[in-house]
C-alpha positions in Angstrom: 9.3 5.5 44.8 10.5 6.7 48.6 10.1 10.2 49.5 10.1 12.1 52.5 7.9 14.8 53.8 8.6 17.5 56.4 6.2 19.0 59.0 6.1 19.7 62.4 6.6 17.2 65.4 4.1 17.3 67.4 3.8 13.7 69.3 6.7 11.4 70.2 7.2 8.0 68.8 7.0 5.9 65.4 4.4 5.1 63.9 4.5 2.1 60.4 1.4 1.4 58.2 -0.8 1.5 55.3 -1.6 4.8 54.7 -5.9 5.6 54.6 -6.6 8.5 53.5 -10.0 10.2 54.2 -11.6 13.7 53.5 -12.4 15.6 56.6 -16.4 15.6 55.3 -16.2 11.7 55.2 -14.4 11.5 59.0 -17.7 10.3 60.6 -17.5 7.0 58.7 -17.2 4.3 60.6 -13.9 2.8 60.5 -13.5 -1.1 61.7 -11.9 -4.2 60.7 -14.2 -7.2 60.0 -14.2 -11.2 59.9 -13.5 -13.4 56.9 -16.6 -14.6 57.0 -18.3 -11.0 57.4 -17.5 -10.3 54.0 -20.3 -11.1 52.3 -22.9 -9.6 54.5 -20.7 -6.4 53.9 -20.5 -6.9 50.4 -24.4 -7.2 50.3 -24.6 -4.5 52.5 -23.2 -2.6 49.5 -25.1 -3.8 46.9 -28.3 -2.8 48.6 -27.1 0.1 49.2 -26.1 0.9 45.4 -29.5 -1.0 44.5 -31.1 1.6 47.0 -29.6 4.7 45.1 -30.1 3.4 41.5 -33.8 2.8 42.3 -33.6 6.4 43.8 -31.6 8.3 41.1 -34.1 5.7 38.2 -37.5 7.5 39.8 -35.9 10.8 39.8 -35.0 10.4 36.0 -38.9 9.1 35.3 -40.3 11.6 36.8 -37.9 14.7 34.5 -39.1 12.9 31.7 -43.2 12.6 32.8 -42.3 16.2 33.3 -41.2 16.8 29.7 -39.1 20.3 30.4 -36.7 20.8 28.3 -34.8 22.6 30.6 -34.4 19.1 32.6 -32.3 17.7 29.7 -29.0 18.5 31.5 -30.2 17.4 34.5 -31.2 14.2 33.3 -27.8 13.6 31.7 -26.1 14.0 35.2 -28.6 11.7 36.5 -27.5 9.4 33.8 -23.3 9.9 34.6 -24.4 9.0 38.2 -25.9 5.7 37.0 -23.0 5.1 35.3 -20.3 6.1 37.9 -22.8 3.9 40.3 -22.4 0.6 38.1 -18.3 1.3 37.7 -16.6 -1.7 37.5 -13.2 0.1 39.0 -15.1 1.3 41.9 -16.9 -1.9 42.9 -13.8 -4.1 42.5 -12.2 -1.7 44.2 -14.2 -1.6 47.3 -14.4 -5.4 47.3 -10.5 -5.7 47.4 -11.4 -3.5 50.9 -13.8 -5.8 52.2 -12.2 -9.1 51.4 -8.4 -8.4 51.4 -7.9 -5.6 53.8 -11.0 -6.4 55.7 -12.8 -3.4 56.0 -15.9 -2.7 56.7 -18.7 -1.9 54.3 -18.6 1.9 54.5 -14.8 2.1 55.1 -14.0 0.1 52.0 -16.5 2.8 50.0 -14.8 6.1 51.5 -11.1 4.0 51.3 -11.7 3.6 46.8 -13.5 6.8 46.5 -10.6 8.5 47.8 -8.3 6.2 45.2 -10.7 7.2 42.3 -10.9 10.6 43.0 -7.0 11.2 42.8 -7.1 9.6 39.4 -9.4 12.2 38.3 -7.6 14.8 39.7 -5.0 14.1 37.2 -6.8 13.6 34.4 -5.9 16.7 31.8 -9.6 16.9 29.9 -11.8 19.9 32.9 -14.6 17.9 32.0 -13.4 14.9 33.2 -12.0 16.1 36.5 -15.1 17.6 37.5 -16.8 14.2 37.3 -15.0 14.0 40.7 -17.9 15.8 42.3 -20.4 13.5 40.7 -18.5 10.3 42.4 -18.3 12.3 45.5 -21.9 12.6 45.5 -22.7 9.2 43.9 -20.6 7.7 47.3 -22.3 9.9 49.3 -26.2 9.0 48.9 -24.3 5.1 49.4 -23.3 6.0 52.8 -26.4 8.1 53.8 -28.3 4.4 52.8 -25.5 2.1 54.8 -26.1 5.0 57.9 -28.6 3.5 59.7 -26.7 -0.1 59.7 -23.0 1.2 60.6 -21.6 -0.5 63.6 -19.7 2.0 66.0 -15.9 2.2 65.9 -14.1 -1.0 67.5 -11.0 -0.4 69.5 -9.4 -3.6 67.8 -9.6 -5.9 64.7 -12.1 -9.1 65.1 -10.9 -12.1 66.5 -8.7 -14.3 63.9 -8.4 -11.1 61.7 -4.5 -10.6 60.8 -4.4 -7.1 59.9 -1.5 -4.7 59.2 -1.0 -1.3 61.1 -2.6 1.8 59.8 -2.0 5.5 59.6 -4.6 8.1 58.8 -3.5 11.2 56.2 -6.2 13.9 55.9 -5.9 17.5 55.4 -7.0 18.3 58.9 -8.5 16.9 61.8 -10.4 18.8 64.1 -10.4 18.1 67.9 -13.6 16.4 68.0 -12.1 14.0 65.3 -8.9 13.3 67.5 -11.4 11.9 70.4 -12.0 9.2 68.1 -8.7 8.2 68.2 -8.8 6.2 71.8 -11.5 3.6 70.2 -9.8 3.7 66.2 -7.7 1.4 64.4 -4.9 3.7 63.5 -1.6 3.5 65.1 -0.8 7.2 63.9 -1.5 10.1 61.6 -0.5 12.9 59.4 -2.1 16.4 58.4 -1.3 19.1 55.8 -2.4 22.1 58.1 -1.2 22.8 62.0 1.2 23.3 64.3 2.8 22.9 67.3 0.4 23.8 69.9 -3.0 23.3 67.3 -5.2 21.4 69.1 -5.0 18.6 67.4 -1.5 17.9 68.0 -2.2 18.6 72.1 -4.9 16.0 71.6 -2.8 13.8 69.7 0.0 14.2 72.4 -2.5 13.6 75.1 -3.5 10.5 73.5 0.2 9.2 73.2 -0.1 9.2 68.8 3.1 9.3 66.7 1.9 12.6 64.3 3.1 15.1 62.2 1.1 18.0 61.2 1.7 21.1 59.0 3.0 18.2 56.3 1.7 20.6 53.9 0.6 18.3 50.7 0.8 15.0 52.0 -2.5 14.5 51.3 -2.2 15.0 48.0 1.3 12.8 47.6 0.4 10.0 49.6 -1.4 7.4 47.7 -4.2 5.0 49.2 -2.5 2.2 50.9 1.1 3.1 50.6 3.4 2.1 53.4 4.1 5.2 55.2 6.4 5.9 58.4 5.6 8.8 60.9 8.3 9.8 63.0 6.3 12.1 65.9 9.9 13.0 66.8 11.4 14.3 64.2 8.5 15.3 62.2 8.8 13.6 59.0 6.6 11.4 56.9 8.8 8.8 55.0 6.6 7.6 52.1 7.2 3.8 50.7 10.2 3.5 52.3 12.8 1.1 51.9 13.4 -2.5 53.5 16.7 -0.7 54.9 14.8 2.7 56.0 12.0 0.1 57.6 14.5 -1.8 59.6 15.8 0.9 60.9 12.6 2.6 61.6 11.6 -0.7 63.4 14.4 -1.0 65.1 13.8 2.8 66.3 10.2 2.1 67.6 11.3 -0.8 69.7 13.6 1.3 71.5 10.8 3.9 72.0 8.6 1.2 73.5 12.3 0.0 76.1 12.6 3.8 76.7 8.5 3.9 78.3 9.1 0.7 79.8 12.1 2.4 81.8 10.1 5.1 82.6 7.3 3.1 84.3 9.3 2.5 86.9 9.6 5.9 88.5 5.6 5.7 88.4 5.4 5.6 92.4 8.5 7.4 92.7 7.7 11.1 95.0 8.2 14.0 92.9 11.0 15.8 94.7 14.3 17.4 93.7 17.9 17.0 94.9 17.4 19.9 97.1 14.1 18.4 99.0 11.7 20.6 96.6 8.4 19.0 96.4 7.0 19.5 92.6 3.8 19.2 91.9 2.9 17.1 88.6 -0.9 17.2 87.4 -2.4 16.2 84.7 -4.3 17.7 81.8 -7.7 15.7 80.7 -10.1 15.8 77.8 -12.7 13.4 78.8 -13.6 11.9 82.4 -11.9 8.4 80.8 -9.0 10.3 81.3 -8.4 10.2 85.0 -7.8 6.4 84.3 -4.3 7.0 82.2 -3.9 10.3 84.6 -3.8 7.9 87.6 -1.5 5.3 85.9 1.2 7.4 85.8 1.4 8.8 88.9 -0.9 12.1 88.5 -1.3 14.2 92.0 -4.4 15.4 90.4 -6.3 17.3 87.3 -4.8 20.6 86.6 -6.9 21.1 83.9 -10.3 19.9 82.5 -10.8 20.9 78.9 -14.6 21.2 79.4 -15.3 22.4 75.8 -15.2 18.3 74.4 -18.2 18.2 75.6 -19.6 21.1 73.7 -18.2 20.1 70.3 -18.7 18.0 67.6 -22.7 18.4 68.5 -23.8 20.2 65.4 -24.1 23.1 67.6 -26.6 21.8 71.1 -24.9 22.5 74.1 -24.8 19.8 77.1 -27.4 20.5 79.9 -26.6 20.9 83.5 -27.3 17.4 84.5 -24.9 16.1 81.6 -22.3 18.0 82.5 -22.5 17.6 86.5 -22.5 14.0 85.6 -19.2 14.3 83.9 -17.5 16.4 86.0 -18.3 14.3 88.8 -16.8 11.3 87.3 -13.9 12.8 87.1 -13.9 13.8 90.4 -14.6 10.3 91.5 -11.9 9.0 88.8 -9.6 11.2 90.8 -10.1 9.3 94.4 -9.8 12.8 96.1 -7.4 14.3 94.8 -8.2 17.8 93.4 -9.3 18.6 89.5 -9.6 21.7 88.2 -12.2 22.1 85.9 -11.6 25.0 82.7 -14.7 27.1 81.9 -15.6 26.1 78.5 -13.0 27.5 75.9 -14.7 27.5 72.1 -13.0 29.3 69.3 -10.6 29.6 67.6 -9.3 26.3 66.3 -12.0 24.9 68.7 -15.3 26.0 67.0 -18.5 23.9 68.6 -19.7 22.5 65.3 -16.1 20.7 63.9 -17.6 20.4 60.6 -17.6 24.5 60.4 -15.1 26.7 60.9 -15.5 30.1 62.2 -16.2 32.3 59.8 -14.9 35.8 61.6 -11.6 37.0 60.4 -9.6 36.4 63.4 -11.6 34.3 65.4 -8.4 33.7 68.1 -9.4 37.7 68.5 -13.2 37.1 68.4 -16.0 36.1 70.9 -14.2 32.7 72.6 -13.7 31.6 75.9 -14.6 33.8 78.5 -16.1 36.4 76.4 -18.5 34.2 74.8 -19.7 32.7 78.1 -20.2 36.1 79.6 -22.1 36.9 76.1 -24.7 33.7 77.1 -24.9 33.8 80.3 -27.9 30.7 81.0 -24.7 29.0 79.0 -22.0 29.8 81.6 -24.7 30.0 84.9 -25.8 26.3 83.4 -21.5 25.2 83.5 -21.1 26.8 86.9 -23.9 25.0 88.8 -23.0 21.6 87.4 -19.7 22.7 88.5 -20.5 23.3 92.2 -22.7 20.8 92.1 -20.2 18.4 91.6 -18.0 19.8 94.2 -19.5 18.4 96.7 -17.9 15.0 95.6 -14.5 15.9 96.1 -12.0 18.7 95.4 -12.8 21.1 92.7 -11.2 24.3 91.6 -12.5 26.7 88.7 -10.3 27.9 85.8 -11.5 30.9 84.0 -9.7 31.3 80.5 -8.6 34.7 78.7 -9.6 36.8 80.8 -7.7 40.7 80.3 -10.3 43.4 82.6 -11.2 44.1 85.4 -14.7 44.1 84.6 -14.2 40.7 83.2 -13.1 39.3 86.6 -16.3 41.0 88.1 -18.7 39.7 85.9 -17.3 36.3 86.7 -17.6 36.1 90.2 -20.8 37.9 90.1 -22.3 34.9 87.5 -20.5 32.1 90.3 -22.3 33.9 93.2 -25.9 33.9 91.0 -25.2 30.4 90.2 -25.0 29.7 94.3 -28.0 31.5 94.8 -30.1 29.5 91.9 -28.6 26.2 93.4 -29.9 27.6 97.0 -33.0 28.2 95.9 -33.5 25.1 94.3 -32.3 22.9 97.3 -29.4 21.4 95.0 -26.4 20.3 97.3 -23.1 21.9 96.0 -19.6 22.0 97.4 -16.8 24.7 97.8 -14.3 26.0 94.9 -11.4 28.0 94.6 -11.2 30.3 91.5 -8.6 31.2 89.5 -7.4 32.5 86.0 -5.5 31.6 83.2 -2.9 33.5 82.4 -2.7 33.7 78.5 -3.5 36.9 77.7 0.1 39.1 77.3 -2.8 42.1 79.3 -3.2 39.9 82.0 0.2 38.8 82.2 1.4 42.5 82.6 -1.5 43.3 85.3 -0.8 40.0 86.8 -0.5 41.5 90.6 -4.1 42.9 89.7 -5.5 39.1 88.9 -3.6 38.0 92.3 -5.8 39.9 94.2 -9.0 38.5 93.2 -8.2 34.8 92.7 -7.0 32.1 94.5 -4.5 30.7 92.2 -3.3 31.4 88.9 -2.6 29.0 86.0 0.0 30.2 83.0 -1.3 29.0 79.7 1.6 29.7 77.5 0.4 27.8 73.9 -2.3 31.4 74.0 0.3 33.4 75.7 3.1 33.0 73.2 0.7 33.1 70.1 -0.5 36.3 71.3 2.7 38.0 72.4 3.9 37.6 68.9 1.3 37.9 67.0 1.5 34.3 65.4 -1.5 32.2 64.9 -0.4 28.9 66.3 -2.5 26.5 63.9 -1.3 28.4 60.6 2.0 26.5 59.4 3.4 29.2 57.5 4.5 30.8 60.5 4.8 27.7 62.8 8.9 28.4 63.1 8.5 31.9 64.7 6.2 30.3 67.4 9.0 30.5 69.8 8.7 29.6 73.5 12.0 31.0 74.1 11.8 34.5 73.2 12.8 36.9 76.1 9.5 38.6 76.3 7.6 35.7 76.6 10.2 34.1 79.1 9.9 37.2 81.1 6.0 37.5 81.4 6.2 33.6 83.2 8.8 34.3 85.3 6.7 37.9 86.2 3.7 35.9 87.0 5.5 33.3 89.0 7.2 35.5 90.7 4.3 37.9 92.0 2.4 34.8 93.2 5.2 33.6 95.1 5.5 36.7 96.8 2.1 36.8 98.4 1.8 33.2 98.6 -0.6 32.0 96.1 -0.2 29.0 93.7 0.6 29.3 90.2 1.4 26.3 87.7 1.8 26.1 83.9 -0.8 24.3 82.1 0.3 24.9 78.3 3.2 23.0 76.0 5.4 24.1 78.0 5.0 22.0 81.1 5.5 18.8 78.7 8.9 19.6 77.4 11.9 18.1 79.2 13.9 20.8 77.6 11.7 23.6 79.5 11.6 21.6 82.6 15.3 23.3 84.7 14.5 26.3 83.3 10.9 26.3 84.4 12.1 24.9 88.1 14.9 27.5 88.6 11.9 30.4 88.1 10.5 28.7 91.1 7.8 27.3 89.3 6.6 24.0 91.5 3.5 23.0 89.9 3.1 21.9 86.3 0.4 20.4 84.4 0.4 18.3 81.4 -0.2 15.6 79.1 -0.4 12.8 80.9 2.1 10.7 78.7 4.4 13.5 79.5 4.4 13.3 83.5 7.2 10.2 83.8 9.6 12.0 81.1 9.2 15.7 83.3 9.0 13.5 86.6 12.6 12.0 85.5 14.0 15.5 84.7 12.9 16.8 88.3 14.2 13.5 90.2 18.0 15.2 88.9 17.5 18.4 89.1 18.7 20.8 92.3 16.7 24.4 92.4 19.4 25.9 94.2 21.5 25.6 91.4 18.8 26.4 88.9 17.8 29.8 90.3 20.8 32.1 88.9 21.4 30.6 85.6 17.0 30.8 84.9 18.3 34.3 85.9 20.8 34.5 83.2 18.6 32.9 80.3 15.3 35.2 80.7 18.5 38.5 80.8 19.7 36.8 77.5 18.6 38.2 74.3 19.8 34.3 72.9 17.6 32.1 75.9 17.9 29.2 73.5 21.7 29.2 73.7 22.2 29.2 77.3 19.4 26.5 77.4 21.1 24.2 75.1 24.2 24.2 77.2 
């Protein structure tokens, strides 16, 4: 049966597949595509591995009964179900179907029927039986803790001579440390129940050029193992089993997507100026040293922001030394051939905890200790990040971002801990290189007391995904109030074109690092405040670069006038 699901659009493109559907606590398993004739050293790999456990769960049992408790008797039956769910016949005919028709590796084929199975219980109408979910869960799970030490790392393709058809991932969330996977995975595009907009996974998913839809509510739930599934990043909907007609069309769709880059490629080399002569800076925003590469390819003028934290997360909670982290940020330096990068203070919190298998657990954590308040709060933390940061200035050009800062004393504190972090490197002999500092912008305080922050920085950067959230009050990962996340309202509009305009008057630079750098429909507007550096995706730079190849800032500069007066911006935009 075809249905269709609604969420938010958060990456452009199509996206046609099988769906796979994995629990975020099984998202570490190793997903690849095998050869034919691997199939039977996977399949062995699996019975050893259910061998392995049924030896394990048989001593456990022997030993309840040596003990002769009585108390164990109930224990000893649930060892007994787990024996039983272990032999299954649905479950190992299942997983084989995985391995030899779909070709998946051993602990992909395991994860890919125990999500099948478990559905089936979910509907079963005896309690009883649906809580023998938990036992299959856990039965799976000692599997895969056997298989762990065997798994081969995720491959960026199928194997040679495998013919395999296009997948797309459905989970109920993916944190941002999950996303990273995506460069090396198999999956051509995904869909999540929770997020929105400006979560971090959809910037991640954006950055890494994924058709996705998030906030799809209960896909993961609808959405059956191996259906065929549509994700349409632009419109944000999630057609499930579609129909030969719908598919066509869909196909037809995603080819024209693929003409539509293709045209775009060629304004690669092409100087961004406007009609008027304006010289528009386009930068590029990066997760990962790797990502000066796909920066580069597009015509990038340099890094205008480094989101540091990706190399804090997802490492159960051990923070990067200095030496790690000077040796990333100088290959992005280097991957930038001189041009400058500016390099974001670590930003955890949030939707961004540093462990992505935990969530924080404060109330409001976008309120809490994150970003700037949690480096000032460890301080060897933040003095460690600064010194690999000048230490890696001396290989090119490298500017520090500070995020969230709102106080005076804040700003203090900050370039008291960079001038401590000079004196340690001094003392130790290090060679380090020269930085300007600046601040985000994303805090609706700072924004008001923005003449303040231009007085002890040397450029300031807009992040308007924090800035909006916090200016009306909406939590920008919770889609129950995605729609009044609103880029246009007039008191946001008005605290960018503030900031813009009070660095323009003493002549420092300002740029806009958020969302709303990457929307073409943001890009006039944005021009006419006199805005002339942006930074972004870097899968967004050609479509922005085309929209400022047409524009003329002289023309611009009343009507941006007229829509930040409006009470209605959006209508005078959409003119």
């Amino acid at each position: 049966m075809t249905f269709t699901l609604h969420g938010q659009a958060v990456s452009r493109g199509v996206a046609i597949g099988r769906a796979v559907l994995v629990a975020s606590s099984r998202l570490d398993v190793a997903h690849y595509f095998i050869a034919p004739d691997q199939a039977d050293a996977e399949l062995a790999r699996l019975r050893q591995a259910r061998d392995a456990v049924a030896e394990e769960i048989a001593r456990l049992r022997e030993g309840l009964a040596h003990d002769g408790v009585e108390a164990h008797t109930e224990l000893a039956a649930l060892l007994e179900v787990h024996l039983m769910l272990l032999q299954d016949e649905h479950l190992q005919d299942g997983v084989k179907h995985w391995v030899t028709e779909r070709h998946y590796n051993a602990e992909w084929a395991l994860t890919a029927q125990l999500e099948l199975v478990a559905k089936q219980f979910d509907e079963m109408a005896d309690p009883y039986l649906r809580e023998r979910k938990a036992d299959l869960e856990q039965v799976v799970e000692r599997m895969l803790r056997v298989m762990r030490g065997v798994a081969s790392p995720v491959a960026a393709a199928p194997a040679p001579g495998v013919e395999v058809q296009p997948l797309v991932l459905v989970a109920h969330d993916l944190a941002p440390a999950d996303m990273l996977q995506f460069k090396q995975s198999v999956f051509a595009g995904f869909v999540t129940d929770v997020g929105g907009k400006t979560s971090h996974t959809a910037i991640v998913a954006r950055s890494l050029d994924i058709p996705a839809v998030v906030g799809a509510r209960n896909a993961s739930q609808l959405v059956r193992q191996d259906d065929w599934v549509i994700v349409d990043g632009d419109a944000g909907v999630l057609i499930v089993n579609p129909t030969p007609m719908v598919l066509a069309e869909y196909g037809y769709k995603q080819r024209q997507g693929v003409i539509e880059r293709e045209r775009l490629a060629r304004i690669k080399n092409t100087p961004a100026v406007t009609l008027d002569g304006e010289r528009i800076e386009l930068l590029a925003n990066i997760e990962q040293p790797e990502d000066t590469l796909p920066a580069l390819s597009v015509g990038a003028v340099g890094v205008g922001l480094f989101r540091t934290e990706f190399l804090f997360m997802g490492r159960g909670g051990k923070l990067p030394d200095e030496e790690e982290q000077y040796d990333a940020y100088r290959r992005a330096v280097e991957g930038m051939h001189g041009l400058p990068v500016t390099i974001r203070t670590v930003d955890v919190g949030a939707d961004k905890p540093l462990d992505h298998h935990r969530r924080d657990e404060h109330l409001n954590p976008a309120l809490g200790l994150r970003a700037i308040r949690w480096s000032l709060a460890e301080p060897a933390m933040f003095l460690t990040q600064l010194r690999a940061i000048l230490r890696a200035a001396a290989h090119g050009k490298i500017n520090i971002l500070i995020p969230m800062l709102a106080h005076l004393g804040e700003i203090r504190q900050v370039q008291v801990m960079l001038a401590k972090a000079r004196e340690q490197l001094d003392r130790r002999g290090a060679v380090y290189g020269p930085v300007r500092l600046g601040a985000m912008i994303e805090v609706p305080a700072a924004a008001l007391a923005v003449r303040l922050f231009v007085r002890h920085f040397d450029y300031l950067s807009i992040g308007t995904n924090d800035l909006i959230q916090y200016a009306l009050a909406i939590d920008r990962v919770d889609e129950s109030v995605a729609h009044l996340y609103d880029p246009l309202h007039p008191a946001v509009l008005r605290m960018v074109a503030d900031t813009i305009t009070a660095c323009r008057e003493v002549g420092k630079p300002v740029s806009v690092c958020g969302e709303m750098a990457g929307d073409v429909s943001m890009t006039r507007l944005l021009l006419g405040l006199g805005l002339r550096s942006f930074s972004m995706h870097p899968t967004q730079i050609l479509a922005v670069k085309q929209q400022v190849l047409r524009s003329d800032t002289r023309k611009l500069r009343a009507w941006a006038q007229e829509v930040i007066a409006s009470d209605e911006p959006a209508l005078l935009l959409a003119d």
